[in-house]
N, C-alpha and C positions, 0 to 999 in steps of 0.2 A: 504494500500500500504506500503508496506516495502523501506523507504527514507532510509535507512543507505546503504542497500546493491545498491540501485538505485545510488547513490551520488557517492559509492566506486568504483562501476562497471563503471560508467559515467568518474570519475577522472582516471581510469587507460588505456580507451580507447584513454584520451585526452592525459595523458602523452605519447605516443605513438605517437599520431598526436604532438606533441612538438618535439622527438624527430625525425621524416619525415622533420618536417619544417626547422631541422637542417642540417640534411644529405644529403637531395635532392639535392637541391642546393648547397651546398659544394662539394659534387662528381662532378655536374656540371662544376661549378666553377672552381674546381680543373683539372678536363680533357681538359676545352679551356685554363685555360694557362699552360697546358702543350701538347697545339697546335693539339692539337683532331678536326675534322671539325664537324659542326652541325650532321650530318647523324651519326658518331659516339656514340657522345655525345647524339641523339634520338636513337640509339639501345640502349646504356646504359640506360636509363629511361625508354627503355622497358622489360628490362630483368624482376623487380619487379612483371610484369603485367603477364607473364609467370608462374614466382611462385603462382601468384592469381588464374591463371586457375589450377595448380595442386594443391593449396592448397584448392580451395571450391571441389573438389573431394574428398578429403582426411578427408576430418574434420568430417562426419558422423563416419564414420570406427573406425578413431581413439577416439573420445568422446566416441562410445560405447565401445571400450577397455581399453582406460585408465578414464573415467570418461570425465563430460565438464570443472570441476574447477579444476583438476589437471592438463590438455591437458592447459587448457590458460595459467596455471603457468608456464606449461615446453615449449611451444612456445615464451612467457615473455623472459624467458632463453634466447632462440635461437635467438632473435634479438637481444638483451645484446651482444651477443659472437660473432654474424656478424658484428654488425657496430664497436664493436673493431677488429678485423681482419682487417676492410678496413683502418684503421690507422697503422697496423704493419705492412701489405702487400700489400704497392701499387703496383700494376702490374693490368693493362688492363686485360687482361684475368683474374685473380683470381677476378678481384671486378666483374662482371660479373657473377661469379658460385656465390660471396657472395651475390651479388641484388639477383640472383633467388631463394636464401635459404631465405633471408629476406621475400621476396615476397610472399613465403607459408609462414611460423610463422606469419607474419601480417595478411593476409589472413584469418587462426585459428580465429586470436583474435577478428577479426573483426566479422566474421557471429557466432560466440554464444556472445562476449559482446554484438552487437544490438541486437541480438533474446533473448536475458538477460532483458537488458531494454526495448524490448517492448511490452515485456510481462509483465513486473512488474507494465507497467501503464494504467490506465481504460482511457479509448475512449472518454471520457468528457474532460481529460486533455490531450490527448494522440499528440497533435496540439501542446500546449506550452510542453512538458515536453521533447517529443523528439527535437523539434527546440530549447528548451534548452542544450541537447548534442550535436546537430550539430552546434549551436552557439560557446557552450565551445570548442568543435574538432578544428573548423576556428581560436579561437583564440589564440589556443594553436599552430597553424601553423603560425599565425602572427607574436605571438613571437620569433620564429625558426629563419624567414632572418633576425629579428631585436638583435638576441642575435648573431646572426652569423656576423650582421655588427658591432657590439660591441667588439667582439672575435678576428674578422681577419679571413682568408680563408686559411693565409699562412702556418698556424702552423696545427697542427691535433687535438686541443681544443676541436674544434665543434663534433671532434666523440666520446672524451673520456667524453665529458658532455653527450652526446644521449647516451649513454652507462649506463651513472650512472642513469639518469631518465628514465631507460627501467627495472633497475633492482631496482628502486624505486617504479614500477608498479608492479612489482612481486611481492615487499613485500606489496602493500597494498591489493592485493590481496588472500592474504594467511588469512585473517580476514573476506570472506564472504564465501557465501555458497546456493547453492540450483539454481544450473543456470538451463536450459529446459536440459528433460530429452534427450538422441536423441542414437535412434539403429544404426545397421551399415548403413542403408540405408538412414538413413532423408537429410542427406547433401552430396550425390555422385555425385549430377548433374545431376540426373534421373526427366526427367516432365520437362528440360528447354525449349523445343519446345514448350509443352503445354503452360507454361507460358509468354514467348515471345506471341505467337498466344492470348491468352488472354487479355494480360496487354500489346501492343506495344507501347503506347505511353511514358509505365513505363519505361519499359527496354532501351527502348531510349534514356530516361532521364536518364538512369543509366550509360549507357554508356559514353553520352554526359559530363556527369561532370566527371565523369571518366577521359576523352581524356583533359576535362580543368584542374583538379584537378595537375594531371602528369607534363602537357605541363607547368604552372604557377608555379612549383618549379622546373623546369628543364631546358624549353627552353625559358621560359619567361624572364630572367634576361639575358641570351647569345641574344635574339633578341633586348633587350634597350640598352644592350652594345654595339651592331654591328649599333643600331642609333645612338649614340652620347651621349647616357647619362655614367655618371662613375659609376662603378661598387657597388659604398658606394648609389648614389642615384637611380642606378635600385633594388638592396635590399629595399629601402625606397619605390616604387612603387609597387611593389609583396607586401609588405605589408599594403599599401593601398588596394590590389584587396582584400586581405584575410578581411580587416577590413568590406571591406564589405559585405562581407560572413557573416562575425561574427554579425553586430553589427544588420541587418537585418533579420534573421533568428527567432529571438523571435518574431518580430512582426510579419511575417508571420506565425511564429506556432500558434498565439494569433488568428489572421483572419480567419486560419483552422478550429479554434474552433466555430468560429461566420458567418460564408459565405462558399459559395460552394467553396469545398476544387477543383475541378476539376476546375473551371473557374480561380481561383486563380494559377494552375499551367498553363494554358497557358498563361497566362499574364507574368507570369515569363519567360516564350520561347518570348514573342513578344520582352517584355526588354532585353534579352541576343541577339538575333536578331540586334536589333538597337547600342545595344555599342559594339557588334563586328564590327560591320561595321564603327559605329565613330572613333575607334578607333586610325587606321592608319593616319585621317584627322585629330583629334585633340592631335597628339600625341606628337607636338611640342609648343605647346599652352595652357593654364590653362584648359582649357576645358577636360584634360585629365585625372584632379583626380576626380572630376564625373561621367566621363566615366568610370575610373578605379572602382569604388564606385559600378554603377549598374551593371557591369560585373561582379565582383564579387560578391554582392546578388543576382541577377537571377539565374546565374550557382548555387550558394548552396540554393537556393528555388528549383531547378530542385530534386535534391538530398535530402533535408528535407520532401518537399511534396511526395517525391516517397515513403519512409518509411515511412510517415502516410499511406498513402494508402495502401499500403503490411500490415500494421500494422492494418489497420480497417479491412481487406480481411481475416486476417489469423493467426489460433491461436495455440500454441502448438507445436506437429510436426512436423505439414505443415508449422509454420513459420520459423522455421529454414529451412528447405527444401526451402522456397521462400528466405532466407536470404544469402540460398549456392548461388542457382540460381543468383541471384543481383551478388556477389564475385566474380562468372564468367562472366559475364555480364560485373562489373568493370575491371574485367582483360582484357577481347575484349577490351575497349576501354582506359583502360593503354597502351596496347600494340600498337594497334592501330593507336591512338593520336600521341605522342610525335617523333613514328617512319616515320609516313606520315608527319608529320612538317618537322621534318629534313632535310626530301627530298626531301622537296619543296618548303624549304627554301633557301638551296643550290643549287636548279636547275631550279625554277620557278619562287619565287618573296620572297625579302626579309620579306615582310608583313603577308606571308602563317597562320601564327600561328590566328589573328584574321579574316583572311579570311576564314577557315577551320571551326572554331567556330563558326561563321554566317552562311557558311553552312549548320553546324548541328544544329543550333537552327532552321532552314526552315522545314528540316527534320522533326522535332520534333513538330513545327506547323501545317502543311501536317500529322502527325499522332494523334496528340490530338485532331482533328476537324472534324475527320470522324465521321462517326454514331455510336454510340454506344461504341466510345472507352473506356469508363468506365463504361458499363454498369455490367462487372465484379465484381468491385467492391464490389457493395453493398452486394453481394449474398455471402451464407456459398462457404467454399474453396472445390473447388474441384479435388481431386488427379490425375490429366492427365499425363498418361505415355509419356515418352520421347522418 
């Protein structure tokens, strides 16, 4: 196994989720006090998800024209020059074309860095070594509200630092080499019906942390603020939910490796299930940084376990092609998520955002527990058109 190019590809995906954990929530932030209503401020956090659907379309085409290690460099770029734009040109409309420009470029970087790394790792380790970058991803998003409650919201800091570690990813990136090979077609979003129909409990799961990932640097700190908490200690909360993303994901990659990987993701739906729902009851009560704790490790067990899987299913190729697919997949429920919070936050129940969540984890229970839902899995991939 090749550890340097693994490590360099791994640290540039997460400087990336470092500089999201910064941006997300500062646009946020920055749109409610300058008196935006939630439904706003949920279209803006979905514009990104928009870019995701045209950018996993996109990324086959362009790999095979420009190469896959020159395309990451020059997408690298393209988020460097959008999140400085959103600091020299505040206006509502322009940040809005800049989310859906970011939203492809991330996009890119996301479906060939993981079709990168999980390819580069053998299936004995393949449990801890990617729960090791979805570990590293969560805590590199930890960091982001906790440098942003360091920084202040008021000034425009927060985007000229994402800026500088977006183009600190470029250059470590200019030092590897040999990402999956891919023609115009592996990553168009052709075969996404086939795969949904195969894998529903996957894609579900994909979506699902999707809709949480979005909603918990977006609308999750406008929802603690509108209870009563201040703005310095719902940043402190959101970074509890990501800690637990983070600091649980190795062990569960570790389990993957020793116990049925398929039992171990619905267990993660039953947990995401149960502190959606405590949520709202223990949200004024200690009881709430443990809830906050398994909300966040369930949700990133949903999303670590989906990429083992895809990752034991699927090799070459077809794994980029299942990697576009997921990209779209996380776009549906980028978009989604954060848009259906907004507007039923503001016109249903203050609480919507962990009530939505419990909904989708039932979803996702009702799909992992049918017959056969992974019987997929085990078997060589097979190319079903779309």
């Amino acid at each position: 196994m090749d550890w340097k190019t693994y490590s360099i590809v791994t640290a540039a995906v997460v400087i990336v989720g470092l500089a999201l954990g910064i941006t997300l929530p500062l646009v946020s932030l920055r749109l409610d006090q300058w008196g935006y209503d939630t439904f706003a401020i949920g279209v803006m956090a979905s514009m990104p998800a928009i870019g995701v659907l045209l950018g996993a379309r996109i990324t086959g085409r362009l790999a095979g024209l420009l190469g896959s290690e020159r395309l990451l460099r020059l997408v690298m770029l393209c988020s460097a020059v959008s999140v400085a734009l959103l600091a020299i040109l505040p206006s509502y409309p322009l940040w809005l074309l800049l989310r859906l420009l970011l939203g492809v470029s991330l996009t890119i970087t996301f479906v060939i860095g993981e079709s990168w790394i999980n390819q580069l790792v053998p299936d004995r380790l393949r449990g801890r070594l990617v729960a090791v970058y979805g570990s590293a991803f969560a805590i590199s998003q930890l960091c982001g509200p906790l440098l942003l409650g360091i920084i202040g919201t008021e000034a425009d800091t927060g985007f000229w630092l994402a800026t500088g570690l977006l183009l600190l990813g470029l250059f470590l990136l200019l030092w590897v080499a040999g990402a999956p090979k891919v023609d115009a077609d592996n990553a168009s979003g052709r075969g996404l019906k086939g795969f949904v129909r195969t894998l529903p409990a996957i894609a579900w799961a994909v979506m699902l942390f999707a809709a949480f990932e979005a909603m918990t640097l977006t609308l999750l700190p406008v929802y603690l603020v509108r209870e009563g908490f201040s703005q310095q200690l719902a940043l402190i909360m959101i970074s509890v939910v990501v800690i637990g993303d983070a600091a649980l994901q190795v062990p569960i990659g570790w389990l993957a490796d020793k116990v049925s990987r398929t039992t171990l993701f619905r267990s993660c739906g039953l947990v995401l299930l149960g502190s959606s729902l405590a949520m709202p009851l223990a949200l004024h009560s200690p009881l709430i940084w443990p809830v906050l704790v398994l909300f966040g490790a369930s949700a990133g067990g949903l999303y670590t376990l989906s990429l083992i899987l895809v990752g034991q299913r699927y090799r070459d190729d077809a794994l980029v092609r299942a990697n576009a697919h997921i990209a779209l997949l996380w776009g549906v429920g980028c978009l989604l998520g954060p848009a259906s919070t907004g507007a039923a936050s503001q016109w249903l129940s203050s609480h919507a955002l962990p009530m939505l969540m419990a909904a989708g984890a039932l979803v996702f229970i009702y799909l992992a527990w049918q017959r056969g839902a992974f019987t997929a899995v085990a078997v060589e991939p097979i190319d079903q058109p779309g």
